[in-house]
C-alpha positions in Angstrom: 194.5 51.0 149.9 192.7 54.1 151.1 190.5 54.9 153.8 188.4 57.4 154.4 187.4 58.0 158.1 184.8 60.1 157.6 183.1 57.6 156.0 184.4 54.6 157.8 185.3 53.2 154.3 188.2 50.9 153.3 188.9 51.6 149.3 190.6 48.7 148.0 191.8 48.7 143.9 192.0 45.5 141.8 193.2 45.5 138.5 192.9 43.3 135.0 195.6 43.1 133.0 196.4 40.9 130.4 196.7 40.8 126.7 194.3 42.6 123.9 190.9 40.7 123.8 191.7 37.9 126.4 188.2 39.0 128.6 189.3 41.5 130.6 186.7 43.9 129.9 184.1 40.6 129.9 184.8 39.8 133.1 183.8 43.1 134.5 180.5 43.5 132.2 179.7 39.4 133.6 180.4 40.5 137.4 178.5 43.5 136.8 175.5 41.7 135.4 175.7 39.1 138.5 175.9 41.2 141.7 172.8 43.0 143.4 172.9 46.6 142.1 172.4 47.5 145.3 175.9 46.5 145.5 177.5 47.9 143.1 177.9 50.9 141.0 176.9 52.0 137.2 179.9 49.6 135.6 182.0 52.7 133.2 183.2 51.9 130.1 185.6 54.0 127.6 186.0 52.7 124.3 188.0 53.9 121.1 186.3 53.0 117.0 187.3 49.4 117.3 185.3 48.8 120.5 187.9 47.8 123.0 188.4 49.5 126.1 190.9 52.6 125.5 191.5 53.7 129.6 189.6 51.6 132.0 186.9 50.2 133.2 185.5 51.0 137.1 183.3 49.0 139.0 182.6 49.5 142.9 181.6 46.9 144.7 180.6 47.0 148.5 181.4 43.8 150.9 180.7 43.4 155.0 182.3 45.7 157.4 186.4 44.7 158.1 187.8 45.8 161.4 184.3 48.9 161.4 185.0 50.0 158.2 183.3 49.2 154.9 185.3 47.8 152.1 184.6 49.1 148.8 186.4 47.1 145.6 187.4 49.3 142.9 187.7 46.7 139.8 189.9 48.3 136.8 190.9 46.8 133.6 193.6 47.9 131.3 193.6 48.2 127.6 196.1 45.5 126.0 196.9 46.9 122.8 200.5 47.7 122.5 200.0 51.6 122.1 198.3 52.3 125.4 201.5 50.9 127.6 201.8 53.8 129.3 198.0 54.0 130.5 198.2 50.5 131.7 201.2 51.1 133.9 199.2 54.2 135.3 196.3 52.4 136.1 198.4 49.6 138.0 199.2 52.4 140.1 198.1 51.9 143.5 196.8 48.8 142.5 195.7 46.1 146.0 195.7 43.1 143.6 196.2 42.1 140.3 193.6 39.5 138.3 196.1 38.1 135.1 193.3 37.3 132.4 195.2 35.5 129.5 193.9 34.1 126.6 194.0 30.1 126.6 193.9 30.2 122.8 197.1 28.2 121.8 198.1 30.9 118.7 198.3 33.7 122.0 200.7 32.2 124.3 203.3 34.4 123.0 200.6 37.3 123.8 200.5 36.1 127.5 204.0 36.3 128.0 204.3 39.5 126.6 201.8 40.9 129.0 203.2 38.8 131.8 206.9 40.8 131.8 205.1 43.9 131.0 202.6 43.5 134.2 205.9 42.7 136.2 207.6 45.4 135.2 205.0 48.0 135.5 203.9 46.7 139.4 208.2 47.3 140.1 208.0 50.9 138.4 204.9 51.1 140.4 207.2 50.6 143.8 204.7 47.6 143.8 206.8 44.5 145.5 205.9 40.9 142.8 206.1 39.0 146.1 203.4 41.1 148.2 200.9 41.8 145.6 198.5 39.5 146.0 197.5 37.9 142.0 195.0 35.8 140.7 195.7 34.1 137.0 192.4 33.1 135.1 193.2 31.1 132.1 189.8 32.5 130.1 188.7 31.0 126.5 188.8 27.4 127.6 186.1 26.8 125.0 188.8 27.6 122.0 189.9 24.7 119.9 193.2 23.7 121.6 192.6 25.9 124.7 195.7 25.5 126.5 194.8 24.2 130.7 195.4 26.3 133.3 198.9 23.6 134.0 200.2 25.1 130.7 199.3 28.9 130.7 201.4 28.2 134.7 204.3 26.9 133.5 204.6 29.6 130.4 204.2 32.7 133.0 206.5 30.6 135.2 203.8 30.9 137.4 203.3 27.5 139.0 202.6 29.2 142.6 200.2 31.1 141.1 196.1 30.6 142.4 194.6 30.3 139.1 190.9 29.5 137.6 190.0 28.0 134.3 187.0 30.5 132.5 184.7 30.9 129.8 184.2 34.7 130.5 181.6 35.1 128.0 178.9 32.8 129.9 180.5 33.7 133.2 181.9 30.9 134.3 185.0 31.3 136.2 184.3 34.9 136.8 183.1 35.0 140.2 185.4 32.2 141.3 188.2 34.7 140.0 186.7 37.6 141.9 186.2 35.9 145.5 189.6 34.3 145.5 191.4 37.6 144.4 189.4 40.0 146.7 189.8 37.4 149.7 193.3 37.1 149.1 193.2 41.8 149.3 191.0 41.6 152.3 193.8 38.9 154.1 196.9 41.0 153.1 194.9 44.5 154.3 194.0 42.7 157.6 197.7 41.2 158.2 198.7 44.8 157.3 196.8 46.8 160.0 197.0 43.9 162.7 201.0 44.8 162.4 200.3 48.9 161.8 
């Protein structure tokens, strides 16, 4: 969380993470497609030879005003290939909230869990606390053969607490449902924050 008092603005970072190619980048390009460009920013996209996102990807959105200031959602994703570990642990930096995209494809379970401890462990080298990080899972693919239910995808991340939403990122369902319970869940933990500052 930043704000900037000159320009009464609340800057709030949210950040997908999950395995390579489980919608993360989808997600973003769906949400970015759906809200009013008049609220939101040009969606940014950095991409290696194999067309997968290589740092991030940014989007701004703008909400109502919280407590006179105006929030503005930075939305991030990570790239999930193996090799870029240490960019994903940078971009968790800072991060508000975390959206967990795994891939309900049954043959990628091991994937999830992977990504799971690394996401863990890269929020604590962050000094990010697991507990006070506010994360939403969304179990995307639920059109794959055998997709795996959001139950299952819980109880492999040991996650059973977790809020979570069943998707099919590629037509946009689930997305928005993902995105309005994760940025509520921000908002409450900012405005808990500053009622106690």
């Amino acid at each position: 969380m930043y704000i900037n008092w000159q320009l009464r603005e609340l800057n709030l970072k949210i950040v997908y993470y999950g395995p390579a190619s489980s919608g993360k980048t989808t997600n973003l390009e769906q949400i970015h497609r759906r809200v009013d460009a008049s609220h939101r920013s040009d969606l940014v996209s950095l991409k290696t030879y194999e067309d997968r996102t290589l740092f991030f990807d940014f989007l701004q959105l703008e909400l109502g005003k919280i407590s006179g200031l105006t929030p503005k959602i930075h939305l991030y994703t990570v790239p999930g290939q193996v090799r870029y570990e240490e960019i994903r642990k940078l971009v968790l930096r800072g991060a508000d909230g975390v959206v967990f995209v795994a891939d309900s494809t049954p043959l990628r379970a091991n994937d999830n869990i992977i990504a799971w401890h690394d996401m863990k462990s890269h929020l604590r080298s962050n000094n990010l606390s697991l507990d006070h990080t506010p994360i939403v899972l969304q179990c995307n693919k639920q059109d794959t053969l055998g997709a795996m239910a959001l139950v299952e995808i819980k109880y492999l991340l040991h996650g059973q607490d977790l809020l979570g939403f069943p998707a099919i990122a590629v037509n946009g369902e689930g997305v928005l449902d993902t995105l309005k319970a994760i940025t509520r869940s921000v908002i409450t933990k900012v405005q808990h924050e500053t009622a106690y500052a």
